[in-house]
HTML snippet that shows the backbone in 3Dmol.js (N, CA, C, O; Angstrom):
<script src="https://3Dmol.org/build/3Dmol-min.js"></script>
<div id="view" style="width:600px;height:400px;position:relative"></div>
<script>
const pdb = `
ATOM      1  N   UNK A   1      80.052 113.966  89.378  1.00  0.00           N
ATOM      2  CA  UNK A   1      81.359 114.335  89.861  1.00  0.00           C
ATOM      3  C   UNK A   1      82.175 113.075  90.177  1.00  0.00           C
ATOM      4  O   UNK A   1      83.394 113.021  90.013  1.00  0.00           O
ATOM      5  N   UNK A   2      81.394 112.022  90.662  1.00  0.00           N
ATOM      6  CA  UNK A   2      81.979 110.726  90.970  1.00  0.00           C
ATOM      7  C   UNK A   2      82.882 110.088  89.657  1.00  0.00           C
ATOM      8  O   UNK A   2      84.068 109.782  89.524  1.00  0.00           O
ATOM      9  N   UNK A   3      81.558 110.047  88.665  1.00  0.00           N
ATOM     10  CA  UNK A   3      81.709 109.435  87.276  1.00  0.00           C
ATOM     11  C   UNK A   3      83.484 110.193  87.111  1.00  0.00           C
ATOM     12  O   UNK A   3      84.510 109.528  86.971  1.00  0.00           O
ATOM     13  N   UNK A   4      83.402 111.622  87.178  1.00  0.00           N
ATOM     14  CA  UNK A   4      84.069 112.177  86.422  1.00  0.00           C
ATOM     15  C   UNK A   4      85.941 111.947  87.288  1.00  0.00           C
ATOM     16  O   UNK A   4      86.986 111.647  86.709  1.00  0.00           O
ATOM     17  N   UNK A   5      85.762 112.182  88.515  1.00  0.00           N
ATOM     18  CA  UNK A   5      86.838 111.154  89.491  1.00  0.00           C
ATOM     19  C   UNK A   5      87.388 109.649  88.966  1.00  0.00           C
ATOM     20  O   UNK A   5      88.501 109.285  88.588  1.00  0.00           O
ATOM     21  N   UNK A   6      86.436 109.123  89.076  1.00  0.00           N
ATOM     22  CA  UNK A   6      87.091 107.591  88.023  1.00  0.00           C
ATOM     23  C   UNK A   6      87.764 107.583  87.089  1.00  0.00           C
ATOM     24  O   UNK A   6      88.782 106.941  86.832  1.00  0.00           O
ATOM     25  N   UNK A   7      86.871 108.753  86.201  1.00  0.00           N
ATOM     26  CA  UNK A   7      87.954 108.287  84.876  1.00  0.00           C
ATOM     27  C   UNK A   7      88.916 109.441  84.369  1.00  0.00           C
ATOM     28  O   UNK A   7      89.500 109.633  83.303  1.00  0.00           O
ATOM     29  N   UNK A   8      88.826 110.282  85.830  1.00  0.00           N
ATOM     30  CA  UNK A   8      90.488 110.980  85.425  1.00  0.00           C
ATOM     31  C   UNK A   8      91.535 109.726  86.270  1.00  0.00           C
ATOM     32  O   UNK A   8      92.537 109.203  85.782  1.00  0.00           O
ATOM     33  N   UNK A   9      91.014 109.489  87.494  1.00  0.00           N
ATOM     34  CA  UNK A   9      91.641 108.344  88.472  1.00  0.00           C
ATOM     35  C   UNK A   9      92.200 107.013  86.972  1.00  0.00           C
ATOM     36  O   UNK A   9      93.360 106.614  86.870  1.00  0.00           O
ATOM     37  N   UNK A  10      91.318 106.678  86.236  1.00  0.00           N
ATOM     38  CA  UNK A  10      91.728 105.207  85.594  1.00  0.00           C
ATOM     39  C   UNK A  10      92.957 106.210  84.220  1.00  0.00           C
ATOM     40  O   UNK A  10      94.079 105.790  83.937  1.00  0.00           O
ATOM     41  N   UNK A  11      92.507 107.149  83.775  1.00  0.00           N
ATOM     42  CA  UNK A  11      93.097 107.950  82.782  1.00  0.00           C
ATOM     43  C   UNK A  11      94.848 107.826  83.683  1.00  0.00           C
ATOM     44  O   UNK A  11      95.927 107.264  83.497  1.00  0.00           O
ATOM     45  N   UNK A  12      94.307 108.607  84.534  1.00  0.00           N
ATOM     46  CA  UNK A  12      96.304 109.117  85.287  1.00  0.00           C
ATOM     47  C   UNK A  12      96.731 107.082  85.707  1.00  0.00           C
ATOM     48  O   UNK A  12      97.895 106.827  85.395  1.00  0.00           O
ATOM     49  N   UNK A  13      96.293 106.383  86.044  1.00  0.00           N
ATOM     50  CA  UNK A  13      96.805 105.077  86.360  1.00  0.00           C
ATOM     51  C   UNK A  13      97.272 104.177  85.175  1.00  0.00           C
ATOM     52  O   UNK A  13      98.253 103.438  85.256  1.00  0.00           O
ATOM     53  N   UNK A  14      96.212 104.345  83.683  1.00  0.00           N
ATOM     54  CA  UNK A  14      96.159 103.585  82.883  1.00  0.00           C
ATOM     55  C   UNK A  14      96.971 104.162  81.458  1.00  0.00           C
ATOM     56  O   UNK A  14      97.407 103.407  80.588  1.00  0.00           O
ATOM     57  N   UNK A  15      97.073 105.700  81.423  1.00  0.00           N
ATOM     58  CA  UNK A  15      98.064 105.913  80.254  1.00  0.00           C
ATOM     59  C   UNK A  15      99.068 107.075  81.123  1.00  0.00           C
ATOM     60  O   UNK A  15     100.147 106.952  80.545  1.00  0.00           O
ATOM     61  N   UNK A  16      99.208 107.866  81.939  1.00  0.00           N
ATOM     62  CA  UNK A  16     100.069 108.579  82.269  1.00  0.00           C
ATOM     63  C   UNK A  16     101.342 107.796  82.861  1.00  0.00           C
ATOM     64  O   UNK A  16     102.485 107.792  82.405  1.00  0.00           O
ATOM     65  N   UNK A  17     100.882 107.182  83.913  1.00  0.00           N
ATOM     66  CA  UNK A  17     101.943 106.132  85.049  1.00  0.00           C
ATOM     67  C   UNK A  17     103.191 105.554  83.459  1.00  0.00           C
ATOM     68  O   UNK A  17     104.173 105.962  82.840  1.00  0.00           O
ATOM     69  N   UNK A  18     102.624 104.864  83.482  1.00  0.00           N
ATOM     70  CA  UNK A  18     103.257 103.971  82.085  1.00  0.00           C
ATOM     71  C   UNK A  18     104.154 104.937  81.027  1.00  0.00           C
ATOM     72  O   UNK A  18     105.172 104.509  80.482  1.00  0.00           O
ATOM     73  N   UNK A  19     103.796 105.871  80.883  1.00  0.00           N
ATOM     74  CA  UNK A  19     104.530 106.972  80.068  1.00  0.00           C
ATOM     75  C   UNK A  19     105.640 107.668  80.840  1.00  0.00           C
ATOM     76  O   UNK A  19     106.633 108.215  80.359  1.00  0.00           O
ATOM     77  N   UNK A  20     105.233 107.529  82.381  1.00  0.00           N
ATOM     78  CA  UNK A  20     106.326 108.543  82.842  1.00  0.00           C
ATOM     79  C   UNK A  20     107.223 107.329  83.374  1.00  0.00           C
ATOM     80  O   UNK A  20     108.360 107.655  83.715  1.00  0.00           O
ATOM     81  N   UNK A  21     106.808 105.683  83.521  1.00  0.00           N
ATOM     82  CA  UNK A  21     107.774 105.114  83.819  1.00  0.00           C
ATOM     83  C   UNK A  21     108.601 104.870  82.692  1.00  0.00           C
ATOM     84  O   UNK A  21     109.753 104.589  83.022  1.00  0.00           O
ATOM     85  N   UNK A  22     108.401 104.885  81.532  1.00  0.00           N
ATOM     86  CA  UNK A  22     108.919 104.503  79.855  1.00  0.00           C
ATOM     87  C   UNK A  22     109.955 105.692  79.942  1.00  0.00           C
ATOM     88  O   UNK A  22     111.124 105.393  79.699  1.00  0.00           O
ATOM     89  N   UNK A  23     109.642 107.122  80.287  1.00  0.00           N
ATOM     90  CA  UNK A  23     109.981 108.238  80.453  1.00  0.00           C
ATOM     91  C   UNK A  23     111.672 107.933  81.015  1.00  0.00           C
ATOM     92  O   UNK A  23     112.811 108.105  80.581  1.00  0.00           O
ATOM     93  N   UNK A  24     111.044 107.409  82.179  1.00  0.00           N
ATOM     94  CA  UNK A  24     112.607 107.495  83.448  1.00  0.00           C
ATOM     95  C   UNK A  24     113.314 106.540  83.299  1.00  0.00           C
ATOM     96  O   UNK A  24     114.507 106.539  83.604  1.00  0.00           O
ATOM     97  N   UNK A  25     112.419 105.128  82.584  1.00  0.00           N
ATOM     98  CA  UNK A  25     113.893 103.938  82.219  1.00  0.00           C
ATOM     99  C   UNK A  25     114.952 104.200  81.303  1.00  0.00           C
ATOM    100  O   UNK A  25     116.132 103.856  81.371  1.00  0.00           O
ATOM    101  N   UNK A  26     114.232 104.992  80.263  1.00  0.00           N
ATOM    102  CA  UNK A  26     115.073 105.496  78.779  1.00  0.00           C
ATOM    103  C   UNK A  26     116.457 106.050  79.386  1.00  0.00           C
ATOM    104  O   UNK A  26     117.542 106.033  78.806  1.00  0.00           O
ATOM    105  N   UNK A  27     116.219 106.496  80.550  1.00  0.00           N
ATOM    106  CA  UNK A  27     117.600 107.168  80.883  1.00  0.00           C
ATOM    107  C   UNK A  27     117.846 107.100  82.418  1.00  0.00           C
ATOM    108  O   UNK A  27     117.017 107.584  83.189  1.00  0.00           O
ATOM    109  N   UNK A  28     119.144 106.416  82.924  1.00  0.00           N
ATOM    110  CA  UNK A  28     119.116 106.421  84.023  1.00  0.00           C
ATOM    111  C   UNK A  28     119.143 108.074  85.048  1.00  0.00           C
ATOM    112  O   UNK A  28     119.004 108.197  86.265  1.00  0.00           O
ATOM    113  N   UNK A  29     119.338 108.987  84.155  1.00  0.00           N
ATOM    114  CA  UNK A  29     119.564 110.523  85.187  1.00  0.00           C
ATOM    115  C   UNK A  29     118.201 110.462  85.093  1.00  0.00           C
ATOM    116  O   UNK A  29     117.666 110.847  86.133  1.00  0.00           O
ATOM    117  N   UNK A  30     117.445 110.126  84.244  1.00  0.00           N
ATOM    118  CA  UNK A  30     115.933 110.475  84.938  1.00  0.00           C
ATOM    119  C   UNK A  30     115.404 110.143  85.809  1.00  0.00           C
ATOM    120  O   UNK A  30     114.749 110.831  86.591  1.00  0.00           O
ATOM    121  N   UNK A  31     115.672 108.592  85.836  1.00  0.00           N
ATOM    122  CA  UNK A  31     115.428 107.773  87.485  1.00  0.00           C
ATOM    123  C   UNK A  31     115.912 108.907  88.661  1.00  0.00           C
ATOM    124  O   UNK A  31     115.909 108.627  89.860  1.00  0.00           O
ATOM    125  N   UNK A  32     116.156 109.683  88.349  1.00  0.00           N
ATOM    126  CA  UNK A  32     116.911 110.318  89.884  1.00  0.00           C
ATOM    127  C   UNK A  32     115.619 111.464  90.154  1.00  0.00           C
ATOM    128  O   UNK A  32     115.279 111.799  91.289  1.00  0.00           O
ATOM    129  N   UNK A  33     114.958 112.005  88.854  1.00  0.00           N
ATOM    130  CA  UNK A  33     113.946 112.315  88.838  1.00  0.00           C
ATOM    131  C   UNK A  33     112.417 112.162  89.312  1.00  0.00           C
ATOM    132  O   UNK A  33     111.501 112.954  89.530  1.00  0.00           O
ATOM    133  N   UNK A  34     112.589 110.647  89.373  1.00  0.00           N
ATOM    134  CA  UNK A  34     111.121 109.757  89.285  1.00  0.00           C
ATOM    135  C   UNK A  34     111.068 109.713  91.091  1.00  0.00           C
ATOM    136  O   UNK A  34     110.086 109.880  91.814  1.00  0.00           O
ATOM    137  N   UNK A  35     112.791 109.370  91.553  1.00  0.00           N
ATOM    138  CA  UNK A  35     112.591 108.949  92.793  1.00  0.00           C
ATOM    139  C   UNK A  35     112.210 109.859  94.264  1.00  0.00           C
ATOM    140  O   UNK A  35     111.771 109.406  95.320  1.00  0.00           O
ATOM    141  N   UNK A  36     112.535 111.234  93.929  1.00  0.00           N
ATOM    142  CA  UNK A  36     111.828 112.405  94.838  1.00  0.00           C
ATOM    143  C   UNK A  36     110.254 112.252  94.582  1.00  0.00           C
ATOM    144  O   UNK A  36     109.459 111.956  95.473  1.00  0.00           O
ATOM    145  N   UNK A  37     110.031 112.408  93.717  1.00  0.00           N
ATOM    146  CA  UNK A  37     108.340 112.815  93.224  1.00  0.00           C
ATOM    147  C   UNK A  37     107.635 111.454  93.899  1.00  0.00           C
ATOM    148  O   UNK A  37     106.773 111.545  94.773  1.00  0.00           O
ATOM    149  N   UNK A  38     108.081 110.289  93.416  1.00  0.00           N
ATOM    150  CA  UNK A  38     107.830 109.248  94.626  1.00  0.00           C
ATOM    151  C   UNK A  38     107.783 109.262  95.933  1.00  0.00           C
ATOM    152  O   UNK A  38     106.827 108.897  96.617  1.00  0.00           O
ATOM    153  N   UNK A  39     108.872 109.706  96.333  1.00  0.00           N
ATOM    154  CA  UNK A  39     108.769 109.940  97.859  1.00  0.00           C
ATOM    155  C   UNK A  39     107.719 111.181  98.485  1.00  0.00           C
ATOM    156  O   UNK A  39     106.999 111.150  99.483  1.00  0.00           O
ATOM    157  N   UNK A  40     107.938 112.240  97.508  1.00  0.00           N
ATOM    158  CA  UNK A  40     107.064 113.142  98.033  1.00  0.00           C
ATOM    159  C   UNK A  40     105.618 112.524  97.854  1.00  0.00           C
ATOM    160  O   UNK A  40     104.917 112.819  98.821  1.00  0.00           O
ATOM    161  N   UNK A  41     105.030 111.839  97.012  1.00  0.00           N
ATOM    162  CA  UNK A  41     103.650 111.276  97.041  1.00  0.00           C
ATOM    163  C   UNK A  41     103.206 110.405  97.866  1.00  0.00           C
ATOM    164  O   UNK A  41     102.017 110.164  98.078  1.00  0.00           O
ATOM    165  N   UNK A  42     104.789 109.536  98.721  1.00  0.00           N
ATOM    166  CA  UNK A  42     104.662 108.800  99.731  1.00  0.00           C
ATOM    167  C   UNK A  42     104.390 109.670 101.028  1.00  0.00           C
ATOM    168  O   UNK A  42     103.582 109.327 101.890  1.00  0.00           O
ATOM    169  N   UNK A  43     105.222 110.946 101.085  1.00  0.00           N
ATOM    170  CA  UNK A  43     104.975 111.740 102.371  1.00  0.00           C
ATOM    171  C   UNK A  43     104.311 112.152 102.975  1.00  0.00           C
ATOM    172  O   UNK A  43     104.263 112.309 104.195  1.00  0.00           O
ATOM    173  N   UNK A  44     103.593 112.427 102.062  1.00  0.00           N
ATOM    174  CA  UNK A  44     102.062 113.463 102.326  1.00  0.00           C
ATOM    175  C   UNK A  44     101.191 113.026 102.914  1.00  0.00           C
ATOM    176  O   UNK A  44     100.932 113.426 104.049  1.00  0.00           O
ATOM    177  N   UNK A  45     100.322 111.844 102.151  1.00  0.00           N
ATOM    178  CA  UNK A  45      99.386 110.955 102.732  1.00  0.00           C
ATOM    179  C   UNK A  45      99.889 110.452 104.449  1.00  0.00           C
ATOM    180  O   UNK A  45      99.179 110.391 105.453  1.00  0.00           O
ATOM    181  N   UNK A  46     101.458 110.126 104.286  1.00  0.00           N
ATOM    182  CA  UNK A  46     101.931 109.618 105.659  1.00  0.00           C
ATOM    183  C   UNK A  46     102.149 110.589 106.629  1.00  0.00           C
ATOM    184  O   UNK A  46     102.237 110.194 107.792  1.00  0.00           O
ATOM    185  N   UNK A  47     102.252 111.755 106.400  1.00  0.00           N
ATOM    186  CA  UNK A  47     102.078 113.026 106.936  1.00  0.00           C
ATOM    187  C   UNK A  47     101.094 113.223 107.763  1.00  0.00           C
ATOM    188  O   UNK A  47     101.142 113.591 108.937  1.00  0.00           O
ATOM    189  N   UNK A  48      99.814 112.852 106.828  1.00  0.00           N
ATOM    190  CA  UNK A  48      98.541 113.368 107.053  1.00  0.00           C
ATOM    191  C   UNK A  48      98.084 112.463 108.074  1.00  0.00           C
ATOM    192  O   UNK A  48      97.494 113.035 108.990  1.00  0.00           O
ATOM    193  N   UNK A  49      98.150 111.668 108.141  1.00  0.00           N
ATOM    194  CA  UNK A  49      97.965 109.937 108.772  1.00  0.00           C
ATOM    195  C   UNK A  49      98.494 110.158 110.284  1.00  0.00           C
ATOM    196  O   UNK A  49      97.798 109.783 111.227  1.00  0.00           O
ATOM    197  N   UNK A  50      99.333 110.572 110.418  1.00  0.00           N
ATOM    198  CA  UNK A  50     100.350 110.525 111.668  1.00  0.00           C
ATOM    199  C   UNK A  50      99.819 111.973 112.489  1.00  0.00           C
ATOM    200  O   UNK A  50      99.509 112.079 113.676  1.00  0.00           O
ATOM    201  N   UNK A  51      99.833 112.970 111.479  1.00  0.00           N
ATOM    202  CA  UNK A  51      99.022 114.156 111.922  1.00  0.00           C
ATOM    203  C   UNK A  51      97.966 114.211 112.453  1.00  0.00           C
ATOM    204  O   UNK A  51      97.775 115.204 113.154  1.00  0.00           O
ATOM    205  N   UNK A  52      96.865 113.188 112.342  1.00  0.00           N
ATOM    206  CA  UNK A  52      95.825 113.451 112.096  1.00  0.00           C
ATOM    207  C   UNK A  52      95.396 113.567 113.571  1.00  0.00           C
ATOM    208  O   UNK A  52      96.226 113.068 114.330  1.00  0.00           O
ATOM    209  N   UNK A  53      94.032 114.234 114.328  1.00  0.00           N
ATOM    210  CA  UNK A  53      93.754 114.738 115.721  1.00  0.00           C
ATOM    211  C   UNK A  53      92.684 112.835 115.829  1.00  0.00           C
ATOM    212  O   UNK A  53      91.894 112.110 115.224  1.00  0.00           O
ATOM    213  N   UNK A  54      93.532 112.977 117.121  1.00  0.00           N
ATOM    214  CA  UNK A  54      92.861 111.647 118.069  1.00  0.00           C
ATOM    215  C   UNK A  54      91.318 111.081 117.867  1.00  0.00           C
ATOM    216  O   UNK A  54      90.805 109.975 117.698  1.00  0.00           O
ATOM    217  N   UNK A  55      90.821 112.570 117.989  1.00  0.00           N
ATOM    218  CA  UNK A  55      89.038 112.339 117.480  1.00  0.00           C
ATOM    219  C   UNK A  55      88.890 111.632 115.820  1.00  0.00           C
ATOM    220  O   UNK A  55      87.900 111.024 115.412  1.00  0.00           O
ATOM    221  N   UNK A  56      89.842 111.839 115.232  1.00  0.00           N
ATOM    222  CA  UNK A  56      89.574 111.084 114.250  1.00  0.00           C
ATOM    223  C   UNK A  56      89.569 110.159 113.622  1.00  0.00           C
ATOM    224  O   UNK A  56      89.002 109.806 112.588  1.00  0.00           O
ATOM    225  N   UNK A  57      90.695 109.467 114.741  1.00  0.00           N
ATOM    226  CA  UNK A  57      91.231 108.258 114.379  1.00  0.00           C
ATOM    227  C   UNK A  57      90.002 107.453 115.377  1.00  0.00           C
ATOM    228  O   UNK A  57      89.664 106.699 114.465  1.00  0.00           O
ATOM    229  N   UNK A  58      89.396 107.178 116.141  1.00  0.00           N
ATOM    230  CA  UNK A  58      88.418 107.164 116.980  1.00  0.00           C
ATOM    231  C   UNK A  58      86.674 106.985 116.152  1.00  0.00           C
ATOM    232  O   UNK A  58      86.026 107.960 115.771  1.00  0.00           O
ATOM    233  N   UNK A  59      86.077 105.127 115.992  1.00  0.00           N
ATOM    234  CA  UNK A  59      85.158 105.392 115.947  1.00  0.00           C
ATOM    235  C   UNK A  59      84.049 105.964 116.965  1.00  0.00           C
ATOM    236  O   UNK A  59      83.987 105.887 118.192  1.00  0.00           O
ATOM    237  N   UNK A  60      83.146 106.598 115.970  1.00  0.00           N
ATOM    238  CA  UNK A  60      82.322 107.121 116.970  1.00  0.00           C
ATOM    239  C   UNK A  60      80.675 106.859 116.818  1.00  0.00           C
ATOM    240  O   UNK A  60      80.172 107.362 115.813  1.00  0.00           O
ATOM    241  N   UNK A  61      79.969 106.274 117.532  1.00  0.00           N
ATOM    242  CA  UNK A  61      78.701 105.881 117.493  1.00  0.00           C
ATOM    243  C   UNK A  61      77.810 106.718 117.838  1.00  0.00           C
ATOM    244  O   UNK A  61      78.053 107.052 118.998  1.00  0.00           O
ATOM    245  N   UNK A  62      77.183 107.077 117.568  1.00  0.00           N
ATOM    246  CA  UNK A  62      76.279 108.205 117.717  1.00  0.00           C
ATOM    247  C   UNK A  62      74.584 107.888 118.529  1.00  0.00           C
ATOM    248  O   UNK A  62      74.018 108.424 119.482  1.00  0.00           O
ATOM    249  N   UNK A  63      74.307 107.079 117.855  1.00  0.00           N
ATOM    250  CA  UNK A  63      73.119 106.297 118.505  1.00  0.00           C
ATOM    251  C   UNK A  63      73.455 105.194 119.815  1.00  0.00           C
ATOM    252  O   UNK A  63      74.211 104.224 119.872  1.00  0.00           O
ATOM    253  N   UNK A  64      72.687 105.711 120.653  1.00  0.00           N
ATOM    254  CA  UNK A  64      72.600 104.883 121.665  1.00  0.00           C
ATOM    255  C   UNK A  64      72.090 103.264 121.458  1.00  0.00           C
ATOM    256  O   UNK A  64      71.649 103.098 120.321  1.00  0.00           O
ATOM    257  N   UNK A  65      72.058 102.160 122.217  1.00  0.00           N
ATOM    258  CA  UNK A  65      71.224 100.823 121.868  1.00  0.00           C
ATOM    259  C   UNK A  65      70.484 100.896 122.763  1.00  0.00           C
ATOM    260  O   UNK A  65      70.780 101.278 123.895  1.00  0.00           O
ATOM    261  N   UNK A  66      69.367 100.523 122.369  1.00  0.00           N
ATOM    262  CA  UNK A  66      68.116 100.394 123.091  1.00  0.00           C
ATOM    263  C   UNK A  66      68.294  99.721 124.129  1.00  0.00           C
ATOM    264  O   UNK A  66      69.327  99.060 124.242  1.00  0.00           O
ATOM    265  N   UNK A  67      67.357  99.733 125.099  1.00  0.00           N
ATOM    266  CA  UNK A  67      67.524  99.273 126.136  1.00  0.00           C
ATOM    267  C   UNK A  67      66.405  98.059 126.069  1.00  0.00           C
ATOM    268  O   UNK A  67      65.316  98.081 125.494  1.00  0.00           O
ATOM    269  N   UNK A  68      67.128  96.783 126.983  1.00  0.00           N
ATOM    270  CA  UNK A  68      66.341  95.780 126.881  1.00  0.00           C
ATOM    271  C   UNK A  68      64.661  95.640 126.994  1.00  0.00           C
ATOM    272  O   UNK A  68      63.897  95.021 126.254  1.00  0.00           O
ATOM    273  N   UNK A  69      64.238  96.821 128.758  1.00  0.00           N
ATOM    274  CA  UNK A  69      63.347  97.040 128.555  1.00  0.00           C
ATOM    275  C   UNK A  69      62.366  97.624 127.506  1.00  0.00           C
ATOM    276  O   UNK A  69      61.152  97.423 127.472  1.00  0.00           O
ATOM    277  N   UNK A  70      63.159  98.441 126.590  1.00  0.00           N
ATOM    278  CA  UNK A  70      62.166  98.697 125.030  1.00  0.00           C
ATOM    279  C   UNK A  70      62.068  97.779 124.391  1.00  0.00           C
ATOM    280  O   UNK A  70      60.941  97.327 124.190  1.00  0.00           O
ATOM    281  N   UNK A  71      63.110  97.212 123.879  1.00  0.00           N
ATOM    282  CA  UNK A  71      63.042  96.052 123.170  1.00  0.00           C
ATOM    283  C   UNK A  71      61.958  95.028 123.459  1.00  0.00           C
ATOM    284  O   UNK A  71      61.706  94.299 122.500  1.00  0.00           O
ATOM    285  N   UNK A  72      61.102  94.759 124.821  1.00  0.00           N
ATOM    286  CA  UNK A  72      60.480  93.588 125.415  1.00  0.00           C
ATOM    287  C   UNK A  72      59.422  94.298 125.677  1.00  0.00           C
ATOM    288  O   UNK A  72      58.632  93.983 126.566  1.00  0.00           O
ATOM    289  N   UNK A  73      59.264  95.549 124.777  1.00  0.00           N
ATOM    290  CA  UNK A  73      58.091  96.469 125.685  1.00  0.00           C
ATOM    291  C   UNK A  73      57.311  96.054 126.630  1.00  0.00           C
ATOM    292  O   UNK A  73      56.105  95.817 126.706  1.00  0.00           O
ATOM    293  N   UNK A  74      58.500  95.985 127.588  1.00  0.00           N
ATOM    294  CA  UNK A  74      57.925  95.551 129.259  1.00  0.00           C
ATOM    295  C   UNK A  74      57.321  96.988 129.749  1.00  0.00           C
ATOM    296  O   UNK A  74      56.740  96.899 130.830  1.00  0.00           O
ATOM    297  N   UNK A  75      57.338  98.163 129.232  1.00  0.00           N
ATOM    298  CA  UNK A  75      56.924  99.504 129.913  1.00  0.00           C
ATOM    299  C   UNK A  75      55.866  99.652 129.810  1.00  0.00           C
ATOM    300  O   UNK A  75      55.524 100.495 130.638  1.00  0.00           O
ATOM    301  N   UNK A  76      54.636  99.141 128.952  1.00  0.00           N
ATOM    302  CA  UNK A  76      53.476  99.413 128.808  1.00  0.00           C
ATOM    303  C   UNK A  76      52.689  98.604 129.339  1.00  0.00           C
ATOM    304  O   UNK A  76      51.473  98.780 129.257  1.00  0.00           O
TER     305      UNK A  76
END
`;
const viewer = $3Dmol.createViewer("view");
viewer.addModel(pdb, "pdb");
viewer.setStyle({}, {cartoon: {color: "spectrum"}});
viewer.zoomTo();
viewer.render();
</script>
C-alpha cells in the first residue's frame, strides 16, 4: 500500500503538476482557475493544523524512566 502511495504521490508531482501548470499559462483566464484550487489546497491542511485538539499537538511519553535505584540495583 506504501509502494503503491509513492508512485501515485511521484505520478501526480512528476507528470500531472506540469500539465496543469502548461494548462493555466497558455491562457491567462485560466490562471484565475489555478489560483482558488491553490488556495483551497492551502486551506485545508491549515485548517486542520489550527483545529487540531491540544492533546495532539502535545508530546506524550508513555514510559516512565527508571529510577536510579534500579538502574544501580541497589534493591537487592
Amino acid at each position: 500500500m506504501t509502494l503503491l502511495g509513492i508512485v501515485f504521490g511521484f505520478f501526480l508531482f512528476a507528470v500531472v503538476t506540469p500539465q496543469v501548470e502548461s494548462w493555466a499559462f497558455s491562457d491567462p483566464i485560466r490562471s484565475v482557475v489555478l489560483v482558488p484550487v491553490a488556495a483551497v489546497g492551502w486551506c485545508i491542511p491549515h485548517y486542520i493544523r489550527q483545529n487540531a485538539m491540544d492533546v495532539e499537538k502535545q508530546l506524550i511519553f508513555e514510559e516512565e524512566p527508571a529510577r536510579a535505584i534500579e538502574l544501580l540495583q541497589l534493591g537487592e
